[in-house]
N, C-alpha and C positions, 0 to 999 in steps of 0.2 A: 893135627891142628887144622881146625877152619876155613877155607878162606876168609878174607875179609870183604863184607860188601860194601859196597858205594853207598855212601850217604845221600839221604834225598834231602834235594833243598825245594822247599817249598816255594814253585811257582808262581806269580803274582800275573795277573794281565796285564797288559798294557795300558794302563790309564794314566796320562802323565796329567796331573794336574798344571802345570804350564804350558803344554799346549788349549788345553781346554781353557784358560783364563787369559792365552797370548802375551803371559809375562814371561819374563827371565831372572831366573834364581839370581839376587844380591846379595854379597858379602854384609849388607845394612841390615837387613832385616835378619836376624839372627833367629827370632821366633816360627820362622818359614823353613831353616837351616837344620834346627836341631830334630825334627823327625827321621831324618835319613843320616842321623849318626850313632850308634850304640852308645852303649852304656856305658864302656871300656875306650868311646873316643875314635870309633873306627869309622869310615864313611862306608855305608852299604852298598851292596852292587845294587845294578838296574833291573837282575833279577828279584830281589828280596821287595824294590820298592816301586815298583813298575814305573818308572819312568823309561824315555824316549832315548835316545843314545846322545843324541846334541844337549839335551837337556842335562843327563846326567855327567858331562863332561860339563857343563857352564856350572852347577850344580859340585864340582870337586875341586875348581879354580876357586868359587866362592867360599868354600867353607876352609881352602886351604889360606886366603887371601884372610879371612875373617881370623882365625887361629894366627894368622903372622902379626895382625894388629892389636894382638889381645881380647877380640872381643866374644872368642872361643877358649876353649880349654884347650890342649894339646891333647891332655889323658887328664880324666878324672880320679881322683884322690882317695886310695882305698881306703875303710872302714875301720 
C-alpha cells in the first residue's frame, strides 16, 4: 500500500483587499461577504483568500454575525 501524500493547497499572496481600501468587513454588506464563503457554506481560510489575519478574523465575526440575523444562509440547500 502507498503512502499517502499531503494535499496541496493552493497558496494565494497576500493581498487583502481591506487593507488596501482601509475598510472593515460588515455583517451589512453581505455582497462583500459571499466571496470568501463556499458553496457548501463554509468560511474560507486566509490561506485560500489572501486576506490579512485581523482582517480575516473581523471577516468570520461578520459573516457569522450576518448568518445569526438571517441575512446569510447557514448551509445551502442541496439539488
Amino acid at each position: 500500500m502507498k503512502p499517502r501524500s499531503p494535499r496541496r493547497i493552493k497558496n494565494v499572496p497576500k493581498n487583502c483587499p481591506f487593507c488596501k481600501n482601509d475598510t472593515q468587513p460588515s455583517y451589512k454588506e453581505i455582497e462583500f461577504l459571499t466571496p470568501y464563503v463556499s458553496e457548501r457554506g463554509k468560511i474560507l481560510s486566509h490561506m485560500r483568500t489572501g486576506l490579512c489575519s485581523k482582517h480575516q478574523r473581523h471577516l468570520t465575526t461578520s459573516v457569522k454575525h450576518a448568518r445569526h440575523l438571517a441575512l446569510m444562509p447557514f448551509m445551502l440547500k442541496p439539488n
